[in-house]
C-alpha positions as CSV (number, residue, x, y, z in Angstrom):
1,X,-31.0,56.4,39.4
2,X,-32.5,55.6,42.8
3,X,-33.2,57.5,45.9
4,X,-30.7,60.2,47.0
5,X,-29.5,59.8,50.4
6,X,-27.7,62.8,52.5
7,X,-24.3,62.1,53.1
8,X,-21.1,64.1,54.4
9,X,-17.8,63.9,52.2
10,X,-15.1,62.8,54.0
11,X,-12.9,62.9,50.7
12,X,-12.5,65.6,47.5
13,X,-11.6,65.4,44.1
14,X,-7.8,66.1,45.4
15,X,-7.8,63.5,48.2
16,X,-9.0,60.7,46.0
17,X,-7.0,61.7,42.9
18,X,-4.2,61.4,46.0
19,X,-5.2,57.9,47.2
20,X,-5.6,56.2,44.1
21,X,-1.7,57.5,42.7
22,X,-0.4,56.4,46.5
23,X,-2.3,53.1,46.4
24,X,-3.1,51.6,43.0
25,X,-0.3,53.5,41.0
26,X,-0.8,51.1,38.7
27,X,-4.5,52.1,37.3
28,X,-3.3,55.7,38.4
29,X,-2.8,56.7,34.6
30,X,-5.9,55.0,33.4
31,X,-8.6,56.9,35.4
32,X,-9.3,60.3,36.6
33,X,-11.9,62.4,38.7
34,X,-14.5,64.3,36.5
35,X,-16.6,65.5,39.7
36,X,-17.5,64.5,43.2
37,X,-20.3,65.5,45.1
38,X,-21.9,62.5,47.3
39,X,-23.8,60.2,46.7
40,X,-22.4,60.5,43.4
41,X,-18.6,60.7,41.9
42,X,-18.0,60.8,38.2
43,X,-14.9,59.4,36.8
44,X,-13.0,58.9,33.3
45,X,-11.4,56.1,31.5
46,X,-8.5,57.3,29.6
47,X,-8.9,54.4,26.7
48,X,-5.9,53.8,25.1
49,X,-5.0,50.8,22.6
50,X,-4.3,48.2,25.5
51,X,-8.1,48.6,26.4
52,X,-9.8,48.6,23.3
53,X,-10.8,45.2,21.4
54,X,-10.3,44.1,17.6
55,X,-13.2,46.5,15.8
56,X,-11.8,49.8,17.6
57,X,-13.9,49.7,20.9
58,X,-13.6,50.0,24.4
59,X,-13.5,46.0,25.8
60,X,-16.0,44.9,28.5
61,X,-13.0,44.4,31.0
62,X,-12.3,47.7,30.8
63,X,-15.6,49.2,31.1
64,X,-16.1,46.3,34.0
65,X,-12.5,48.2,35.6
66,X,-14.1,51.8,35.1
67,X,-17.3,50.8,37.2
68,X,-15.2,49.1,39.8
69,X,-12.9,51.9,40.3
70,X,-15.6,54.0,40.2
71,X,-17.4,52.9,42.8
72,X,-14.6,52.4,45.2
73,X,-13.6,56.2,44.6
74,X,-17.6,57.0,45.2
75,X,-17.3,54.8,48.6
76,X,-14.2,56.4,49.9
77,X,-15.5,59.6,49.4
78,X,-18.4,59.2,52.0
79,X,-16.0,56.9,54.5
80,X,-12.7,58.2,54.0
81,X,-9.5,56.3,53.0
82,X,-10.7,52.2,53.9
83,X,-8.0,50.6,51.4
84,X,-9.4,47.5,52.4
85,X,-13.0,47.7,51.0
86,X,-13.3,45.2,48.6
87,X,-15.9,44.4,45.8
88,X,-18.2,41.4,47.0
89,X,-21.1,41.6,43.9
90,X,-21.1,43.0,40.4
91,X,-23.9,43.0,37.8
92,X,-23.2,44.9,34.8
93,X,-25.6,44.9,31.4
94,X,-23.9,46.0,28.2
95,X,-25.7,47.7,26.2
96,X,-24.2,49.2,23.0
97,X,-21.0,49.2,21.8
98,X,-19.0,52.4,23.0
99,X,-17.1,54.8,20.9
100,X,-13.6,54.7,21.0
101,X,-12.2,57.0,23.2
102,X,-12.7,58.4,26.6
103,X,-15.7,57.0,28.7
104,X,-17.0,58.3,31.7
105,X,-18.7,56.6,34.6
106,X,-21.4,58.1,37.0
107,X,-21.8,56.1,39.8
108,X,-23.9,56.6,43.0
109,X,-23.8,55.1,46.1
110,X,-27.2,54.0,47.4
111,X,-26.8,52.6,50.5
112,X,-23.8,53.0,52.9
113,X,-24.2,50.4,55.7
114,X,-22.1,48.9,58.4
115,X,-21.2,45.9,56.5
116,X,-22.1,47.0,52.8
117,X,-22.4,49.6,50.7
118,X,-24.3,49.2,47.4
119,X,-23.5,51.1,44.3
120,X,-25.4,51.7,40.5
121,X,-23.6,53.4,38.0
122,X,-24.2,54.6,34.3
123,X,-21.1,54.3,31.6
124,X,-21.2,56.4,28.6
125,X,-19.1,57.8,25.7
126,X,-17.6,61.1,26.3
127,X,-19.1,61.8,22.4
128,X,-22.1,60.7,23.1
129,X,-23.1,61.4,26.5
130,X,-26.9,60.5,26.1
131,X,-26.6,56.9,25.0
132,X,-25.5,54.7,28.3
133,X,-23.8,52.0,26.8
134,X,-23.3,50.0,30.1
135,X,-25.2,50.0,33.8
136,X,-23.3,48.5,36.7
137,X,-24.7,47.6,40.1
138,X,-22.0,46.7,43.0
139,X,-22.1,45.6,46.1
140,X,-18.2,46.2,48.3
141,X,-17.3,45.0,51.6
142,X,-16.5,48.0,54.4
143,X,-13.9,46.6,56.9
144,X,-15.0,46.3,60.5
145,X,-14.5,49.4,62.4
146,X,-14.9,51.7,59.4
């Protein structure tokens, strides 16, 4: 990944896990925190039947959802809780078909600006951890006064 920049966390593993049941219940059950230590957070998707496609593997949706989430999460960690940061740019290459199962994302943040922050992350197969299978780049919105 690119180059590591130094950066205080304003929010753990507990705080986020906190924030995402109080504010997006709904995705709450899907995701959860595998580690955080800025620039980088690592989450899960819990894949279940309603994400998987015909063939048994993980749809591009839901890896798209993981790397979204996943970069929110790694965002609020370095600002603290902004509910209102909002995804502006996504790019994400697929690159082999995942395993069915759980997937984990790696995301880091690269650059935390005034205005943006910018994001690249790695998704892989919990069972096979050294085959990326899709590589996201994302670009969110930080609300004035942030």
């Amino acid at each position: 990944m690119g180059l590591r920049i130094a950066m205080e966390m304003k929010m753990d593993i507990a705080a986020l896990q906190a924030f995402l049941v109080r504010d997006f219940p709904q995705a709450a059950g899907d995701f959860e925190f595998v580690a955080v230590a800025p620039p980088f957070v690592t989450m899960a998707l819990i894949a279940s039947d309603k994400h998987l496609r015909p063939g048994g593997t993980v749809s591009g949706p839901s890896m798209f959802g993981l790397a979204d989430v996943c970069a929110y999460f790694c965002i609020l960690a370095a600002l603290g809780p902004v509910a209102l940061a909002v995804t502006t740019n996504c790019s994400i290459d697929f690159m082999r078909k995942p395993l069915a199962g759980r997937l984990l994302c790696r995301m880091e943040l690269l650059k935390l600006g005034r205005a943006l922050a910018v994001c690249e992350g790695r998704i892989f197969s919990d069972a096979a951890p050294d085959k990326i299978v899709a590589r996201a780049s994302l670009t969110y919105s930080i609300p004035p006064n942030s």
